[in-house]
N, CA, C and O atoms as a GROMACS GRO file, in nm:
protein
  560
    1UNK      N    1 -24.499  11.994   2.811
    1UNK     CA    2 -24.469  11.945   2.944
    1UNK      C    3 -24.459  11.791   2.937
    1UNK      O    4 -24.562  11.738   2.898
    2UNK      N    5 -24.372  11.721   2.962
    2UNK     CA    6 -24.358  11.566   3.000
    2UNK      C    7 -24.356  11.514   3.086
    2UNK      O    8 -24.323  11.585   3.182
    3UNK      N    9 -24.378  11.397   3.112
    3UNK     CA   10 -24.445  11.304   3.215
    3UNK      C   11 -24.409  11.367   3.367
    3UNK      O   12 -24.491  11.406   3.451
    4UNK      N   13 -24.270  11.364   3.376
    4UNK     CA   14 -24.184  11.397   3.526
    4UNK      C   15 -24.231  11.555   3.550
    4UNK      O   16 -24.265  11.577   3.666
    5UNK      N   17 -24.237  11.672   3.458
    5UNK     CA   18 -24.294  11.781   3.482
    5UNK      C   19 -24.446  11.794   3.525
    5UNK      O   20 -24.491  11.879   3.602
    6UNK      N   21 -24.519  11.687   3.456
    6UNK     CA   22 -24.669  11.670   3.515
    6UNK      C   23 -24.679  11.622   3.594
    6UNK      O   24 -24.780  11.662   3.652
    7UNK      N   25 -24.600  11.497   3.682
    7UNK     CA   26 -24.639  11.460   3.808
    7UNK      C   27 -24.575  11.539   3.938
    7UNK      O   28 -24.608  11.518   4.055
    8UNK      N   29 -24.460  11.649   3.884
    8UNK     CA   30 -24.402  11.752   3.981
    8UNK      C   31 -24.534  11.864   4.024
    8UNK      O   32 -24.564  11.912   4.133
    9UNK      N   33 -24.602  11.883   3.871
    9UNK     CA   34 -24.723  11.983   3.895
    9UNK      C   35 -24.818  11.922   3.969
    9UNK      O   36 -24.886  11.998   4.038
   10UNK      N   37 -24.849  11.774   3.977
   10UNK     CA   38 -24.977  11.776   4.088
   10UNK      C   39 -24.923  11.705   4.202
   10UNK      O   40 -24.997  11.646   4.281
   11UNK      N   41 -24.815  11.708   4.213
   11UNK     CA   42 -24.783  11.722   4.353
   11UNK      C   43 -24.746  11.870   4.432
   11UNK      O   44 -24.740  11.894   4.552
   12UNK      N   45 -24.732  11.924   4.361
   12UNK     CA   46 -24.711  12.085   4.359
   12UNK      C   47 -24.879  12.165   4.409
   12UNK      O   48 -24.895  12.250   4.496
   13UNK      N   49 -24.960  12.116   4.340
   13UNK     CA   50 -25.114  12.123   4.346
   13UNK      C   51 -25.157  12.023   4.513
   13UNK      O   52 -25.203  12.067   4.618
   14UNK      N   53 -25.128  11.919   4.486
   14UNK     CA   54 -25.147  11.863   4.613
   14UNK      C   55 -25.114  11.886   4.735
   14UNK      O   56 -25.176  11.825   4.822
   15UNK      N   57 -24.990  11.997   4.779
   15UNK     CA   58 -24.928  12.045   4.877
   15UNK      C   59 -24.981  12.190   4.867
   15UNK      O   60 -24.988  12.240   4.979
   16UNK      N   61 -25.015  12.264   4.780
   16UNK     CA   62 -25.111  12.387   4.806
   16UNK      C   63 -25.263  12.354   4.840
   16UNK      O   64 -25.328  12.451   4.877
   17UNK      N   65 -25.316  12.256   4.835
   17UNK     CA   66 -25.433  12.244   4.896
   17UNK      C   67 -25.420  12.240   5.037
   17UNK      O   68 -25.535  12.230   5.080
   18UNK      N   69 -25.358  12.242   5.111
   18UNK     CA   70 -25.339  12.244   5.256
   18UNK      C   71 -25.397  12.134   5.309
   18UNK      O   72 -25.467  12.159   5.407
   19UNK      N   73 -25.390  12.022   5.277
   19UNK     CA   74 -25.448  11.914   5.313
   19UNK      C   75 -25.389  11.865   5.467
   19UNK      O   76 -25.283  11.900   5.519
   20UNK      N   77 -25.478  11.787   5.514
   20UNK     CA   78 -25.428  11.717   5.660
   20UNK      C   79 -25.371  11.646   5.608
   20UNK      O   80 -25.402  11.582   5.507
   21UNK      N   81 -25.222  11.643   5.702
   21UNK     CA   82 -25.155  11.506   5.641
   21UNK      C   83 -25.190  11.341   5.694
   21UNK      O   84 -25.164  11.226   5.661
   22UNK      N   85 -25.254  11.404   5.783
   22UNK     CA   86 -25.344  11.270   5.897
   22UNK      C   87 -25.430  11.207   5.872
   22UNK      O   88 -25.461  11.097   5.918
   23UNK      N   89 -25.484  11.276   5.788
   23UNK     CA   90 -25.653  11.226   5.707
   23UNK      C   91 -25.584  11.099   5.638
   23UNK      O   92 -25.466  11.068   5.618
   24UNK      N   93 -25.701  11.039   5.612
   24UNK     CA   94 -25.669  10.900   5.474
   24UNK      C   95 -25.712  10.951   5.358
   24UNK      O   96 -25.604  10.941   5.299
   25UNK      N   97 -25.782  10.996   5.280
   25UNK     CA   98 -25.767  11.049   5.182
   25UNK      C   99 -25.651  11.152   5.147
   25UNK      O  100 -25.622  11.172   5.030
   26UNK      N  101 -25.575  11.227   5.267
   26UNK     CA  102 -25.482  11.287   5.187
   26UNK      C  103 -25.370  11.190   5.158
   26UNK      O  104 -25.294  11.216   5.064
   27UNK      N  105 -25.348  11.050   5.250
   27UNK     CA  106 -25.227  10.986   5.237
   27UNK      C  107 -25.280  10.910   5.097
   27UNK      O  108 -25.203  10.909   5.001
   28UNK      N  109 -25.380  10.863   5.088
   28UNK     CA  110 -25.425  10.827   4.963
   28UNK      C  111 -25.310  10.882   4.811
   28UNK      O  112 -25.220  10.847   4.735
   29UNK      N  113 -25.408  11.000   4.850
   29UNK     CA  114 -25.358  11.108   4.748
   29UNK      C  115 -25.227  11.116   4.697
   29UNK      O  116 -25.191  11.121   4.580
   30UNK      N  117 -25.142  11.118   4.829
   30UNK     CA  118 -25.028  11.175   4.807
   30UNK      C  119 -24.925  11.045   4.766
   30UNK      O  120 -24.821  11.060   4.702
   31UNK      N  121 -24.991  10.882   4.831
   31UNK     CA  122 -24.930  10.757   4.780
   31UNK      C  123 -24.946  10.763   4.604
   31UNK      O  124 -24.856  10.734   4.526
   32UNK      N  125 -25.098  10.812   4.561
   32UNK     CA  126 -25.072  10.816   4.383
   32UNK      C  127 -24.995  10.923   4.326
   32UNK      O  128 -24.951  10.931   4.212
   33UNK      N  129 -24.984  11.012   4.429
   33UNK     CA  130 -24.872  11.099   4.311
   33UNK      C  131 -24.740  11.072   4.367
   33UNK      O  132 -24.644  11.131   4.318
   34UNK      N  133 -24.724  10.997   4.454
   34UNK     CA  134 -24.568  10.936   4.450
   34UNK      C  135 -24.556  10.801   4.332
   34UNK      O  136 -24.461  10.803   4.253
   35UNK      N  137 -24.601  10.751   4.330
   35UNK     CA  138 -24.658  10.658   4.266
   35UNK      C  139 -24.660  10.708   4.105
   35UNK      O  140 -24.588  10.665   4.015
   36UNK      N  141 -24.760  10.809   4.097
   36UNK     CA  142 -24.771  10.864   3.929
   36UNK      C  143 -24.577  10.922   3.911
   36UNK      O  144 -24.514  10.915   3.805
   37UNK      N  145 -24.517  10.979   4.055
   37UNK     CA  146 -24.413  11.011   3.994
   37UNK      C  147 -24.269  10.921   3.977
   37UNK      O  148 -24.180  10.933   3.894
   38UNK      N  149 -24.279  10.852   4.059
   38UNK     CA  150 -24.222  10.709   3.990
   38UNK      C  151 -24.237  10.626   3.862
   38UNK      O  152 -24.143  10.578   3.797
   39UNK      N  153 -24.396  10.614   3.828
   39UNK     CA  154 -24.391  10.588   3.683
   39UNK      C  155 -24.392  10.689   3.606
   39UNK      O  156 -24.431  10.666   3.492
   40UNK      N  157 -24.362  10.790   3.628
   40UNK     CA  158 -24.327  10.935   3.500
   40UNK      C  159 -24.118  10.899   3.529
   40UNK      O  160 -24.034  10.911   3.440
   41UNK      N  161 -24.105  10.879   3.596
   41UNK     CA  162 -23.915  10.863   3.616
   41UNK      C  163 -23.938  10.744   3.528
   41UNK      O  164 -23.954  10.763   3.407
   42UNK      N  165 -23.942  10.636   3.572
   42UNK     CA  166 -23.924  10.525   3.441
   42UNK      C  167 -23.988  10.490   3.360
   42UNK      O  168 -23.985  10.375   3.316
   43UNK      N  169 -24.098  10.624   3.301
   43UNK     CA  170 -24.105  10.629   3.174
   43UNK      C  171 -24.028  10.686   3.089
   43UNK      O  172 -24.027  10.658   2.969
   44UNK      N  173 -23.939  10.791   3.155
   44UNK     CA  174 -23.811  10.886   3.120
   44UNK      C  175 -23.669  10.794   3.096
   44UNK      O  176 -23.591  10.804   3.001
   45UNK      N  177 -23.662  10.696   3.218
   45UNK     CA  178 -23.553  10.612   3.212
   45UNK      C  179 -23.604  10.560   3.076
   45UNK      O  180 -23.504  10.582   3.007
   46UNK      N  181 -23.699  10.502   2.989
   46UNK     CA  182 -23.698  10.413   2.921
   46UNK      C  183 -23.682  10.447   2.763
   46UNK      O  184 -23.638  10.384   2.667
   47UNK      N  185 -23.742  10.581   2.781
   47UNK     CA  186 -23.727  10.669   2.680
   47UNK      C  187 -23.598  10.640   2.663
   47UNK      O  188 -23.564  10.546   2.591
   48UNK      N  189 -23.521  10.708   2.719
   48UNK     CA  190 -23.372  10.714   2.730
   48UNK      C  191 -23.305  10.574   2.674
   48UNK      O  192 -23.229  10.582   2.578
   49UNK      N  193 -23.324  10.485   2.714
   49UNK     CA  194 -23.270  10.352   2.688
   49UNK      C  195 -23.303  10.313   2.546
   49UNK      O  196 -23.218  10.276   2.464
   50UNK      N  197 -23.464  10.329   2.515
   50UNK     CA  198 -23.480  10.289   2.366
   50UNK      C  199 -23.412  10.362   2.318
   50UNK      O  200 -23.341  10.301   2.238
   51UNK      N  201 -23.369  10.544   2.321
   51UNK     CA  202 -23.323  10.561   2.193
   51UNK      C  203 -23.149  10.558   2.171
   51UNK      O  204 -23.081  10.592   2.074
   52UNK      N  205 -23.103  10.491   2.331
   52UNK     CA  206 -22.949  10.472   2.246
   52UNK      C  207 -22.924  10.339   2.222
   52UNK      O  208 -22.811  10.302   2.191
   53UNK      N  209 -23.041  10.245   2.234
   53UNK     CA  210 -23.065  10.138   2.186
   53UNK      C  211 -23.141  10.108   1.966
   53UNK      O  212 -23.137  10.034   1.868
   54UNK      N  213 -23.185  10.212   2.011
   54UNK     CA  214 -23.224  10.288   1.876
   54UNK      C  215 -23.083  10.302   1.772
   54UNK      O  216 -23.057  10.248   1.664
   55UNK      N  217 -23.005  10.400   1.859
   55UNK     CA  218 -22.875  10.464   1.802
   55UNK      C  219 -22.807  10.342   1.759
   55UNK      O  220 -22.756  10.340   1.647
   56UNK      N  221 -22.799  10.220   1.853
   56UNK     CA  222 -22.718  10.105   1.787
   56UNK      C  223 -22.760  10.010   1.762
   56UNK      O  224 -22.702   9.906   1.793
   57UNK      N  225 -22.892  10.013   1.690
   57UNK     CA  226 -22.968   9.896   1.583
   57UNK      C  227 -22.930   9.984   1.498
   57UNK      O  228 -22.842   9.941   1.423
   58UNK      N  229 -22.964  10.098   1.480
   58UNK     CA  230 -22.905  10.189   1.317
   58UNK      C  231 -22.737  10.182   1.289
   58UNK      O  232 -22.694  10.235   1.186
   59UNK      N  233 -22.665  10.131   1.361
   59UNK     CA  234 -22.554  10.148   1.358
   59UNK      C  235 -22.504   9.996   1.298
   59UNK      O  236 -22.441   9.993   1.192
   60UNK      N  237 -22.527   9.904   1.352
   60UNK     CA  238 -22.557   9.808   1.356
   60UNK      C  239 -22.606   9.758   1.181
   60UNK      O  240 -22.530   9.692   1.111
   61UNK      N  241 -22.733   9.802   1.139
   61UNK     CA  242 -22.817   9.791   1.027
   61UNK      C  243 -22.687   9.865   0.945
   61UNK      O  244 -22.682   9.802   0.840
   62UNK      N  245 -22.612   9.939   0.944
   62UNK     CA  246 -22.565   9.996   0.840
   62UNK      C  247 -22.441   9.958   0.857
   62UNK      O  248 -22.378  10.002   0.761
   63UNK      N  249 -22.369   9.898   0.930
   63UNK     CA  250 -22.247   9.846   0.930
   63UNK      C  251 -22.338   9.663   0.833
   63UNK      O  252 -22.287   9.632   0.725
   64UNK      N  253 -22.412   9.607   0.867
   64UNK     CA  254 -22.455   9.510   0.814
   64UNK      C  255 -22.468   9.513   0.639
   64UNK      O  256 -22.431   9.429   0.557
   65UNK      N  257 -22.532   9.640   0.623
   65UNK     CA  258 -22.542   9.697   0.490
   65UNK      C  259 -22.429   9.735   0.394
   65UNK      O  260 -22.440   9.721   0.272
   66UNK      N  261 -22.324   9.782   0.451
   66UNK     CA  262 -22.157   9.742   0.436
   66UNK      C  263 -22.152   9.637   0.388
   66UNK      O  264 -22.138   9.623   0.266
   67UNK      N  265 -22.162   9.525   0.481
   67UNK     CA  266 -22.104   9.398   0.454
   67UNK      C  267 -22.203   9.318   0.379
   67UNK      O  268 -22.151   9.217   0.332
   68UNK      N  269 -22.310   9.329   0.356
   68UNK     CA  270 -22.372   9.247   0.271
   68UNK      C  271 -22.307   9.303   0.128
   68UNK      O  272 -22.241   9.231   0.053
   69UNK      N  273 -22.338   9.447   0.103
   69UNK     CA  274 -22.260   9.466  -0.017
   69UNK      C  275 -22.114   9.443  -0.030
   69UNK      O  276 -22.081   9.389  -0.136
   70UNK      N  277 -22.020   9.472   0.053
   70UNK     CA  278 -21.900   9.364   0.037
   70UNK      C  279 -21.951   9.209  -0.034
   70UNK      O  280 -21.906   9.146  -0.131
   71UNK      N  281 -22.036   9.187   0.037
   71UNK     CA  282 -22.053   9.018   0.036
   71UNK      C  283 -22.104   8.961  -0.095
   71UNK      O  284 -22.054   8.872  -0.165
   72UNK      N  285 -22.206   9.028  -0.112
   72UNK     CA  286 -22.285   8.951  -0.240
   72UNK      C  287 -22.309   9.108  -0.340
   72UNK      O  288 -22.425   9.140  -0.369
   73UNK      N  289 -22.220   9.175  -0.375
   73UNK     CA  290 -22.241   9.270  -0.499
   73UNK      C  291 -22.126   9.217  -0.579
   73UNK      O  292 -22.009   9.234  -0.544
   74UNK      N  293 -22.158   9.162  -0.673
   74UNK     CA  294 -22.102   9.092  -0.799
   74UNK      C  295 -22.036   9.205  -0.946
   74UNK      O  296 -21.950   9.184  -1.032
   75UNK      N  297 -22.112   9.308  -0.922
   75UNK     CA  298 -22.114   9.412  -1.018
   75UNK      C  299 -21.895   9.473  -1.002
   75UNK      O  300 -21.841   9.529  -1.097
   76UNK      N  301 -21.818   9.441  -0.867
   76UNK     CA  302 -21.698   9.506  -0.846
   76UNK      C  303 -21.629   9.405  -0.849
   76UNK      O  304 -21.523   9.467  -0.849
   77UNK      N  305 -21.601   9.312  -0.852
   77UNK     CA  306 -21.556   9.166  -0.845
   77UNK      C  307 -21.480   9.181  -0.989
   77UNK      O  308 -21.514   9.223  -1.100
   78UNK      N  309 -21.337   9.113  -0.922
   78UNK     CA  310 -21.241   9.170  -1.054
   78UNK      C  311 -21.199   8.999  -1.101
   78UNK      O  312 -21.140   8.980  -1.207
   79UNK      N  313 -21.224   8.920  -1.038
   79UNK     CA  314 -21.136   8.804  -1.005
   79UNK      C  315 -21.181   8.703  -1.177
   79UNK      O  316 -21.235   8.742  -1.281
   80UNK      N  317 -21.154   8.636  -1.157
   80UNK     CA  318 -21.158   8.536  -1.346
   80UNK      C  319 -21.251   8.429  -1.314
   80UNK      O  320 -21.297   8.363  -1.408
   81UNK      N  321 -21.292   8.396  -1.171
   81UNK     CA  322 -21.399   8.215  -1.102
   81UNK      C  323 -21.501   8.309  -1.156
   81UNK      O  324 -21.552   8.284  -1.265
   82UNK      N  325 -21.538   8.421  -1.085
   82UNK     CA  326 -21.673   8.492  -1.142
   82UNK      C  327 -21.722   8.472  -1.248
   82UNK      O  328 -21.837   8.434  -1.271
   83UNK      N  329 -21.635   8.497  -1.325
   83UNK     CA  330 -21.715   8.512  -1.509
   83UNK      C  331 -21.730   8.375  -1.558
   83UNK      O  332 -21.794   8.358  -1.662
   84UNK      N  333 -21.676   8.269  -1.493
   84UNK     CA  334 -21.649   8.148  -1.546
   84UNK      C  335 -21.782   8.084  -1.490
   84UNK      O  336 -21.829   7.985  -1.546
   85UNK      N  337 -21.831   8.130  -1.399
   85UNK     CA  338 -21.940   8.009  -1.348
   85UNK      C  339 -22.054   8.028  -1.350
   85UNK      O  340 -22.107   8.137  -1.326
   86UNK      N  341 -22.113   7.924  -1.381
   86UNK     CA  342 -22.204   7.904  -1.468
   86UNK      C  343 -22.332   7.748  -1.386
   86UNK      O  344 -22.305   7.632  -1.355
   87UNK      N  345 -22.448   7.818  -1.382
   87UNK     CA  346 -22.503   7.777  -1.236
   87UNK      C  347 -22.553   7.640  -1.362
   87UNK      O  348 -22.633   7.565  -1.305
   88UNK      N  349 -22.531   7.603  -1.482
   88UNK     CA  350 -22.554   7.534  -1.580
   88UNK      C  351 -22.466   7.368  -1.557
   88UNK      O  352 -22.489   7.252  -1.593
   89UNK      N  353 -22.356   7.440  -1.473
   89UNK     CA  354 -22.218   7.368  -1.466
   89UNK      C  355 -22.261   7.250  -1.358
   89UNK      O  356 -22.219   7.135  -1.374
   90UNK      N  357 -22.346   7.285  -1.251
   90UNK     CA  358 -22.358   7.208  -1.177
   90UNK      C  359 -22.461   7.102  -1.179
   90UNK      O  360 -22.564   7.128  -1.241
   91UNK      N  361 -22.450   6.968  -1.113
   91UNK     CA  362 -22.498   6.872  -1.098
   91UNK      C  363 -22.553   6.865  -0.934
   91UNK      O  364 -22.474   6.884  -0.842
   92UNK      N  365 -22.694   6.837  -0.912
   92UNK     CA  366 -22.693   6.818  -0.755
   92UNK      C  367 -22.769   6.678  -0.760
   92UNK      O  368 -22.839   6.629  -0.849
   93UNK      N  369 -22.729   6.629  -0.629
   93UNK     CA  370 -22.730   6.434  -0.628
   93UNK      C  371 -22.802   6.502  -0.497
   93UNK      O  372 -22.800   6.618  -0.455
   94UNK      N  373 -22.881   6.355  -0.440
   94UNK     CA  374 -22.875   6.321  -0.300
   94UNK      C  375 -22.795   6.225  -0.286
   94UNK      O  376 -22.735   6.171  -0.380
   95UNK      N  377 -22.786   6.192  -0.160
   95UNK     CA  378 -22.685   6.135  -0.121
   95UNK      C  379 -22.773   5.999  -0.078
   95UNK      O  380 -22.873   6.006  -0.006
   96UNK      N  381 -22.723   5.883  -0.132
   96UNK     CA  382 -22.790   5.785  -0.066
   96UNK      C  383 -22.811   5.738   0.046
   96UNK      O  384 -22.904   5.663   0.074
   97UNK      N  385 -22.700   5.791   0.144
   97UNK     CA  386 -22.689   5.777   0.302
   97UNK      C  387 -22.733   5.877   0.360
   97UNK      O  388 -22.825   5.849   0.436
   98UNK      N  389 -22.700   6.012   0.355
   98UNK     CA  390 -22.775   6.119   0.408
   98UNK      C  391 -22.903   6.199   0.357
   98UNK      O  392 -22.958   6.299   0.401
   99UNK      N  393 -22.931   6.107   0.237
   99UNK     CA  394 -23.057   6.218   0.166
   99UNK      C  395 -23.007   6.349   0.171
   99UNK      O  396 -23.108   6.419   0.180
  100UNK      N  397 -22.902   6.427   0.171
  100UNK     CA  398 -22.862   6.547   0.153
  100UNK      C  399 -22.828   6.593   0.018
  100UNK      O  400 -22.732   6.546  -0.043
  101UNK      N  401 -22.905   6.686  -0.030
  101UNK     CA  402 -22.887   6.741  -0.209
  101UNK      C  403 -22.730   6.801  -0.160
  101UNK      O  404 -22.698   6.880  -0.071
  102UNK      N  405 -22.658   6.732  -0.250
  102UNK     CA  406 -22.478   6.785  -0.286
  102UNK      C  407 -22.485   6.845  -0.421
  102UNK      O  408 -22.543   6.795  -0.518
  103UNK      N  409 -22.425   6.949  -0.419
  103UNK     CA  410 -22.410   7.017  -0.592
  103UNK      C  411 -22.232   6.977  -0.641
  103UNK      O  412 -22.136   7.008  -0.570
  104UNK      N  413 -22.223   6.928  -0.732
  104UNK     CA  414 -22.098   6.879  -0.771
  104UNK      C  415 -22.058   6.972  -0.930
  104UNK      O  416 -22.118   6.938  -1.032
  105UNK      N  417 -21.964   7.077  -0.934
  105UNK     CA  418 -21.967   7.105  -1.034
  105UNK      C  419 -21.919   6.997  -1.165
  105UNK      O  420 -21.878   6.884  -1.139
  106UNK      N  421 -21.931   7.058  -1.338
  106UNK     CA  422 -21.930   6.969  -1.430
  106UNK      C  423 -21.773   6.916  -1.422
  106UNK      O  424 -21.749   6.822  -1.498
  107UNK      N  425 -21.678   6.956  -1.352
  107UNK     CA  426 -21.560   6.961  -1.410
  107UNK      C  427 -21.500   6.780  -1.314
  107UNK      O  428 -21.392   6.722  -1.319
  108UNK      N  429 -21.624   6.746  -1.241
  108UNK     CA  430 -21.613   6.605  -1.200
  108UNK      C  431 -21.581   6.494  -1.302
  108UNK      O  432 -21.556   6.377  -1.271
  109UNK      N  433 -21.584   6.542  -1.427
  109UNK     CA  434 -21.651   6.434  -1.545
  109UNK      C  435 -21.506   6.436  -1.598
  109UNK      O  436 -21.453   6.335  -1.644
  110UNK      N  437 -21.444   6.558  -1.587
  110UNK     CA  438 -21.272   6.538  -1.631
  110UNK      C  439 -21.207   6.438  -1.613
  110UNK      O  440 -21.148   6.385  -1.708
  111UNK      N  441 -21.200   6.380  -1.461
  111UNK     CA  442 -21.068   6.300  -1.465
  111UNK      C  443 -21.111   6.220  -1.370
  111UNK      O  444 -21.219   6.257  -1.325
  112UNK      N  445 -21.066   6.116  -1.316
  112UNK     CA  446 -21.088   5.983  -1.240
  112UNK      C  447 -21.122   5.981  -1.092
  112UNK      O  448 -21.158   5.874  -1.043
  113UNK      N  449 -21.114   6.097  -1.013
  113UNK     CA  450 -21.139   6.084  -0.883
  113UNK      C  451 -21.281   6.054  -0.837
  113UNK      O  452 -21.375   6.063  -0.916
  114UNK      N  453 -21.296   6.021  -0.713
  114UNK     CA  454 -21.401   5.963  -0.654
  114UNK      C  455 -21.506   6.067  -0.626
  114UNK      O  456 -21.457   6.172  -0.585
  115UNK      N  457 -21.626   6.066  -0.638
  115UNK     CA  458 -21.711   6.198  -0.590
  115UNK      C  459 -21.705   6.142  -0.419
  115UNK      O  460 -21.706   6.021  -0.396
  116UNK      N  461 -21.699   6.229  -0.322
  116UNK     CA  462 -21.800   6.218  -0.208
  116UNK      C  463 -21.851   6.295  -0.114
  116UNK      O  464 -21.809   6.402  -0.070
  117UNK      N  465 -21.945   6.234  -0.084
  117UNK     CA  466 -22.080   6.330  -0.052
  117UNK      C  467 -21.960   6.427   0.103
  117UNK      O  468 -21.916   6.356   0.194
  118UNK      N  469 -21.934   6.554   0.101
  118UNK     CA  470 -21.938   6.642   0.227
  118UNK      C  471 -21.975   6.632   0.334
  118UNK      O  472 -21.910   6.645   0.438
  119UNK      N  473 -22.115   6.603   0.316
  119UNK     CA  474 -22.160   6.561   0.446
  119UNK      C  475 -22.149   6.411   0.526
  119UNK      O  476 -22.103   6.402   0.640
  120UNK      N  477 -22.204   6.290   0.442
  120UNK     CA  478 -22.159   6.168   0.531
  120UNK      C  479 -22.039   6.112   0.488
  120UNK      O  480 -21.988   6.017   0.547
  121UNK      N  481 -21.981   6.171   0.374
  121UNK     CA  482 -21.849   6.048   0.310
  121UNK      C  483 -21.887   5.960   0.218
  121UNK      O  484 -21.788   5.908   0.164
  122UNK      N  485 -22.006   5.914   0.170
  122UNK     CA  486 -22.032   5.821   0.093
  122UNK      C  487 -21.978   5.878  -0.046
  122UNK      O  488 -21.972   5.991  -0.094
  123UNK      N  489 -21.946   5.768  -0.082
  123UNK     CA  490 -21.863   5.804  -0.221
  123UNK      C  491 -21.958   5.756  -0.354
  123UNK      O  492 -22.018   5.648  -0.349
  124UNK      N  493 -21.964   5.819  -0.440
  124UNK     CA  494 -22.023   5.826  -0.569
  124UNK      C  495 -21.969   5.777  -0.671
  124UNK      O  496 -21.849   5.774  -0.696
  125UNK      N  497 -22.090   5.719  -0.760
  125UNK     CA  498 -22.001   5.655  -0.871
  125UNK      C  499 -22.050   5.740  -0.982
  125UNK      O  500 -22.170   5.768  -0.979
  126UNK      N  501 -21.968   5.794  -1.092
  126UNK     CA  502 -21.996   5.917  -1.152
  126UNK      C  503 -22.084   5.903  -1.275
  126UNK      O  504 -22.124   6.000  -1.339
  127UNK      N  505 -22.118   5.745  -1.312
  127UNK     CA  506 -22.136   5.705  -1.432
  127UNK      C  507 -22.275   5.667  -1.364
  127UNK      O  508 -22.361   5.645  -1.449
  128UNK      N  509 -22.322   5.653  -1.219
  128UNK     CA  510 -22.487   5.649  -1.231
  128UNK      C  511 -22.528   5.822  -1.194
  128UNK      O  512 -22.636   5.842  -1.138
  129UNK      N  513 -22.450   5.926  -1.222
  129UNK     CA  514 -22.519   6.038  -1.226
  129UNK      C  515 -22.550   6.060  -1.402
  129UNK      O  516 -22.652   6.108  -1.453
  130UNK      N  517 -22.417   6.004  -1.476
  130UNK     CA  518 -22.496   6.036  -1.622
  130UNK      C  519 -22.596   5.974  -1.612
  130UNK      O  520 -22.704   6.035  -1.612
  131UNK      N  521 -22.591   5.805  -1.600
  131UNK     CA  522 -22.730   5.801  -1.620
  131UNK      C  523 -22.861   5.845  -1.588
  131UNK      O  524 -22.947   5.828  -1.674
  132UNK      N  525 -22.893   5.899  -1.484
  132UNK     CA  526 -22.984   5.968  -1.390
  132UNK      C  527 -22.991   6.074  -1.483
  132UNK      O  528 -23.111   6.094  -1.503
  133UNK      N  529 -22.914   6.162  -1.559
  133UNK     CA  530 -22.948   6.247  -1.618
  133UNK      C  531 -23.007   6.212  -1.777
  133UNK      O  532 -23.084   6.275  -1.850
  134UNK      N  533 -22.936   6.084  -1.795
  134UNK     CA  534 -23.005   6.104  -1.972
  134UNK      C  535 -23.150   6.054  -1.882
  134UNK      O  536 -23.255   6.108  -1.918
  135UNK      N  537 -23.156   5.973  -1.790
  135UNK     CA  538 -23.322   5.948  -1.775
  135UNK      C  539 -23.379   6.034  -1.752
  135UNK      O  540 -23.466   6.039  -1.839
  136UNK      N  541 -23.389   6.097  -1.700
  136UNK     CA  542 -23.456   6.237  -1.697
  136UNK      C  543 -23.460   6.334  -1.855
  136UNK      O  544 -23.563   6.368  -1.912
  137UNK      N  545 -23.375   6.353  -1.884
  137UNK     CA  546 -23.368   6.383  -2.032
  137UNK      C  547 -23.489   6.305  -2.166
  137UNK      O  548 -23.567   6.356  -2.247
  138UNK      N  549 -23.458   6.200  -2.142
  138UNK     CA  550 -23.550   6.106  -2.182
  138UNK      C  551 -23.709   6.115  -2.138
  138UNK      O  552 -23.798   6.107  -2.223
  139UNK      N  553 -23.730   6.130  -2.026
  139UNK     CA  554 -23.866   6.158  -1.957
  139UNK      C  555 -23.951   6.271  -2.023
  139UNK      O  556 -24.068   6.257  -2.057
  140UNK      N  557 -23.845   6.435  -2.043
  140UNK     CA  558 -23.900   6.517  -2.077
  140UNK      C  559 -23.951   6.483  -2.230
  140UNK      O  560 -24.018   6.566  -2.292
   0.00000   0.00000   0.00000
């Protein structure tokens, strides 16, 4: 039996007692089981709501689960950048103006262009990142 069937039964019980309807204890009475049967209805309404709210967090979670594996499963990836990169390759600076860590891959060291930082624009000079690195090199 659930909530709305139990508060139908003691109001069902409450109207076979033959009560005065004049008395104050029967209006009492009969205000809590209107009352109990109002909160048995929207405990029913709510039921109801969590679970097709239920239905589309699971729906939801597994369309997400889709796309993360679209996103980051490396194992189907046919393409030639994949196999090539190499987390070895990169260099990360802060930025002297934004304090923001920038990762610059190695292939900066090729040819003459300017590094600059993404975020504020400040431009880099490529020959104080070697050095920064043999010092560190040196340290260890």
């Amino acid at each position: 039996m659930n909530l709305t069937e139990k508060a139908a039964y003691l109001k069902g019980l409450a109207e076979g007692l033959g009560l005065d309807p004049e008395n104050k204890e029967t209006k009492v009475i009969n205000a809590i089981i209107d009352l109990l049967d109002d909160l048995a209805l929207t405990v029913a309404d709510n039921e109801d709501e969590i679970a097709l709210i239920t239905e589309q967090l699971d729906a939801v979670d597994e369309d997400l689960d889709a796309l993360e594996s679209y996103v980051y499963d490396d194992e189907e990836c046919d393409c030639d950048i994949c196999d090539d990169f190499d987390e070895d390759d990169l260099y990360e600076l802060e930025c002297p103006s934004c304090k923001e860590i920038v990762c610059f891959d190695s292939s900066i060291f090729d040819g003459d262009e300017q590094l600059t930082c993404p975020n504020c624009g400040e431009v880099f000079d490529k020959f104080e990142i070697v050095n920064e690195d043999d010092e560190e090199k040196n340290e260890e």
